[in-house]
C-alpha positions in Angstrom: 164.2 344.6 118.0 160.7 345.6 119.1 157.8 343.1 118.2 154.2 344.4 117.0 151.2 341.7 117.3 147.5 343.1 117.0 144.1 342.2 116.5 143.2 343.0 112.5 139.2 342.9 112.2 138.0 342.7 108.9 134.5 343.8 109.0 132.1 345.3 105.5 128.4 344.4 104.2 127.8 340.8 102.4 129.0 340.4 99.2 131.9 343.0 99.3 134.7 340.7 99.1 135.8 340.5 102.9 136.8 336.8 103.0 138.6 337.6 99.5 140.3 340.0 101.2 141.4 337.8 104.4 142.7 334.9 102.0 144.5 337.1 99.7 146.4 338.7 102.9 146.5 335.2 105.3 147.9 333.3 101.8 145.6 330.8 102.5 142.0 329.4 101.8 140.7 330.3 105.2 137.4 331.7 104.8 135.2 329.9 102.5 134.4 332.5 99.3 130.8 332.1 97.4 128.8 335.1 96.0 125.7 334.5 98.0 125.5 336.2 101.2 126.1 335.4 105.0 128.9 332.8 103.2 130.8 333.3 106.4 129.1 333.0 110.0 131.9 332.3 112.3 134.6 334.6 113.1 137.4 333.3 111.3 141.0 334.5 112.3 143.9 333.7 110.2 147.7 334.2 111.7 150.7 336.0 109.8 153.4 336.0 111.8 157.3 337.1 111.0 160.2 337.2 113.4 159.2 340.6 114.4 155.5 340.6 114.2 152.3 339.1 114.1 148.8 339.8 112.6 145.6 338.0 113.7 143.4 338.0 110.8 139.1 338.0 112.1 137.0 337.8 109.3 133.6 338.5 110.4 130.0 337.8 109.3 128.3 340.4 106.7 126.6 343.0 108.1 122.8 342.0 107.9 119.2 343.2 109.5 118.8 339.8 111.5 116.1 337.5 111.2 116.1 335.0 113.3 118.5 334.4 115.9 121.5 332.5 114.3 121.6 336.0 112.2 121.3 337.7 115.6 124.3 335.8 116.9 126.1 336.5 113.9 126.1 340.4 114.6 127.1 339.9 118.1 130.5 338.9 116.0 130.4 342.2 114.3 129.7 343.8 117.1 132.5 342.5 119.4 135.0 342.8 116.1 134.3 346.8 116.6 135.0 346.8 120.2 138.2 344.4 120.3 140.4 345.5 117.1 143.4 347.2 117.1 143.0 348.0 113.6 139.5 348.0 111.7 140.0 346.7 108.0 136.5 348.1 106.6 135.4 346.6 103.3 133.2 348.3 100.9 133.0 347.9 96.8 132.8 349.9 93.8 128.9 348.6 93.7 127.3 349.3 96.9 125.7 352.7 98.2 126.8 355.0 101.2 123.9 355.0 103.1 124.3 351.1 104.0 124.5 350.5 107.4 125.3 354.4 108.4 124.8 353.3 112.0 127.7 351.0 111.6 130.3 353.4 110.3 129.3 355.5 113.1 130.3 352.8 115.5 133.4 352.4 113.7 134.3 356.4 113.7 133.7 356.2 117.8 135.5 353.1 118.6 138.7 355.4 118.3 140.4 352.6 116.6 142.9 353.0 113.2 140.8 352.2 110.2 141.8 351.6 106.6 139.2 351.2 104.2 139.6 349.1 101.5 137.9 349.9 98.0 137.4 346.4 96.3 136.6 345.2 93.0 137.9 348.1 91.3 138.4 345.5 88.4 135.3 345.9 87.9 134.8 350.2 87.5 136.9 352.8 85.8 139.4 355.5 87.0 137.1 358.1 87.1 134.3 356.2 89.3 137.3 355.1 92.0 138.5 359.0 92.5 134.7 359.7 93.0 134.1 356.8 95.8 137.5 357.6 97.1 136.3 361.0 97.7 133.2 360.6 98.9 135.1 358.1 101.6 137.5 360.7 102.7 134.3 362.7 103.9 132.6 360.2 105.5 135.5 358.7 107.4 138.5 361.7 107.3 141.1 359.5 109.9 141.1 356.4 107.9 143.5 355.3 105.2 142.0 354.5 101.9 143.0 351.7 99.2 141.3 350.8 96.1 142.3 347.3 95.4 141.0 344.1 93.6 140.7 341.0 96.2 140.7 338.9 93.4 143.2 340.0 91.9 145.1 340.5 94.4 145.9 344.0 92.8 147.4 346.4 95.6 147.2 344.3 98.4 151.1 344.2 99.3 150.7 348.0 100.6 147.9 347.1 102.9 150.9 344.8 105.1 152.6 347.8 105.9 149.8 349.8 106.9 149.2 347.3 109.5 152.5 346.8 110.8 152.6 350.5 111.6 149.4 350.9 113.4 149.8 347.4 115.6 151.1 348.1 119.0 154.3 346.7 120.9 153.1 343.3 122.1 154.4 339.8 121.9 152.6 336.7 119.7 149.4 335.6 120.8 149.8 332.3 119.2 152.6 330.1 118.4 154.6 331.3 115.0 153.7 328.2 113.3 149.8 328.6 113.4 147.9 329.6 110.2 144.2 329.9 112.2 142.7 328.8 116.0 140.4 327.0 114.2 140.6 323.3 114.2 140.2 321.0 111.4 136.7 320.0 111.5 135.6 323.1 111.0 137.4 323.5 108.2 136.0 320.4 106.5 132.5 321.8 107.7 133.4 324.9 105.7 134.5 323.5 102.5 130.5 321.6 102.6 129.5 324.3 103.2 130.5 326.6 100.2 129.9 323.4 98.3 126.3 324.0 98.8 125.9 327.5 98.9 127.0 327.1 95.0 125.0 324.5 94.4 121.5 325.2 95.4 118.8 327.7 95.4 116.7 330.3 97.3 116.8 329.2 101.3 118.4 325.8 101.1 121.9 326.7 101.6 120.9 329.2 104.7 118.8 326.3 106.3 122.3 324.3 106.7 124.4 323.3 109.3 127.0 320.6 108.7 128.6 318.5 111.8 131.8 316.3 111.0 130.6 313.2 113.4 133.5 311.6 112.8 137.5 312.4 111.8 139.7 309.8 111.6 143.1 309.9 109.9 146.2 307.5 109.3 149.2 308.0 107.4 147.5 307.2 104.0 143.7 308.2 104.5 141.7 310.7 106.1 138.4 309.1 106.5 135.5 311.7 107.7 131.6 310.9 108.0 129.6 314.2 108.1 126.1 315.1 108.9 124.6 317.9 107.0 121.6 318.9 109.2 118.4 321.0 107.3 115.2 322.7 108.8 112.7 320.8 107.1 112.3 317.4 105.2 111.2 319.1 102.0 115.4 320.4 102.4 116.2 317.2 103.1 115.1 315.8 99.8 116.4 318.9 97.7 120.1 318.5 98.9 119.6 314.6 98.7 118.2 315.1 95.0 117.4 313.0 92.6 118.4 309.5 92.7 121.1 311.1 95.2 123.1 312.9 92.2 122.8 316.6 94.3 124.8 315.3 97.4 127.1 313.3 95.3 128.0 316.1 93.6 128.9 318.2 96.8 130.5 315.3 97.9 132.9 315.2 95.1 133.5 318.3 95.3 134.1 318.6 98.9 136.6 315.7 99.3 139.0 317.3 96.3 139.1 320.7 98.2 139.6 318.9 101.5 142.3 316.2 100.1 144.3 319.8 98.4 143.9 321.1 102.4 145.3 318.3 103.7 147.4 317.3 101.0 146.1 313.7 101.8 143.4 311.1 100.1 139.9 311.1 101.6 137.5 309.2 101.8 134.0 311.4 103.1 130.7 309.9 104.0 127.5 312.6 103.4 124.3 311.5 105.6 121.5 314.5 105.9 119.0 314.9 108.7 116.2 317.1 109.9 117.0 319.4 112.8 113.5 321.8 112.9 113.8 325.1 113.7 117.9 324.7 114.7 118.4 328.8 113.4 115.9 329.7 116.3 117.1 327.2 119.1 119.6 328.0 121.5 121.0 324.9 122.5 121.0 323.6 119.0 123.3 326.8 118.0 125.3 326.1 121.3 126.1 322.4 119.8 126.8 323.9 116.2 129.2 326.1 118.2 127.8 329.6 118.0 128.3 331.6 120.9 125.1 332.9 122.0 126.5 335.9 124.7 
């Protein structure tokens, strides 16, 4: 029996549904889903593997003009998820225009790789408006293989599996069977803070935010975590503080259900926030956070 393994790059503009899309094929809560953009800044792989196969999952950051250099570094993602798939899942919706990003598709069509383009949120159109952007697709990139789904819904997502499995070449696993993600589990605990402020506050806030989990300790009953959310300015550090502390107690309660239903084990998480100035902008300071700056 031959066994397929490959690289599966999931790669759109913000806002499309892309980490939908990785959790709804992975099975698991992975990548952290909001509706504000740049939600995911890492690239994120998730692992489905069978006795025959297995798919490695990169979710990558939105595609953005970048404006300071952790948004810089965050294109470097895209950039390398282009080069280094063996299959290109491009994400689009039944909202956003053609001419986004042109220069990107035109990477895409030159990387020679398979590509199946995914048409999300068709929950949200008609019949007649999904023929139209499925056309209009077809022309702009003829080779790929075109789905309208809903993420969400997970409404024809099962074909999208054997698409893959097609186009992924002979190889054996690059990670044990039993792995759902190379990440490790502080970063997913700095994830679930994360989302839990994107939803909960305005305007710059949540994209002045880095979170570091300082400390991880875990028995057989309790999972005991201290955390440091880290802002650009002490006017942020008040605002996710709030009032009589209420704002960060909120995220806090928030953040320790989602990360006692990960674990499937009690918590107990301890929120402090500091200033960091100008940490999107420093080098070192994105080293530490663990962004590759090459």
């Amino acid at each position: 029996m031959t066994h397929k393994a490959g690289f599966v790059n999931i790669i759109g503009n913000p806002n499309v549904g892309k980490s939908t899309v990785m959790n709804a094929l992975v099975g698991e809560k992975i990548s952290i889903i909001t509706s504000k953009m740049q939600t995911t800044r890492h690239r994120i792989k998730g692992i489905v593997s069978g006795d025959d196969f297995q798919i490695v999952y990169s979710d990558t950051p939105g595609i953005l003009k970048p404006n300071y250099k952790l948004q810089e570094n965050m294109l470097k993602y895209v950039d390398t998820a282009i080069g280094d798939a063996d299959v290109i899942l491009y994400v689009t919706d039944v909202i956003e225009t053609f001419d986004k990003n042109t220069d990107y598709i035109e990477k895409i069509q030159k990387s020679g790789t398979p590509v199946i383009l995914l048409i999300n949120k068709i929950d949200l159109s008609n019949q007649e408006e999904v023929l139209g952007l499925y056309e209009k697709w077809h022309e702009i990139l003829p080779e790929a293989e075109i789905v309208p789904v809903s993420a969400k819904e997970k409404f024809n997502v099962e074909p999208i599996f054997n698409m893959i499995i097609e186009k992924l070449p002979e190889s054996p696993a690059f990670f044990p069977k039993d792995e759902l993600t190379d990440r490790n589990e502080r970063f997913f605990v700095q994830e679930i803070i994360r989302e839990k402020i994107l939803l909960h506050y305005q305007k710059e806030v949540p994209y002045s935010v880095e979170i570091e989990v300082e400390e991880f300790k875990e028995d057989e009953k309790m999972l005991s975590i201290r955390a440091i959310i880290y802002v650009n300015r002490e006017t942020q550090k008040g605002i996710i503080i709030g009032h009589q502390g209420k704002a960060i107690k909120r995220v806090g309660i928030e953040a320790r259900k989602d990360i006692e239903e990960f674990f499937s084990k009690k918590v107990f998480l301890d929120l402090y926030v500091k200033v960091s100035k100008d940490w999107r902008d420093e080098e070192k300071k994105l080293r530490g956070f663990g962004y590759d700056m090459h």
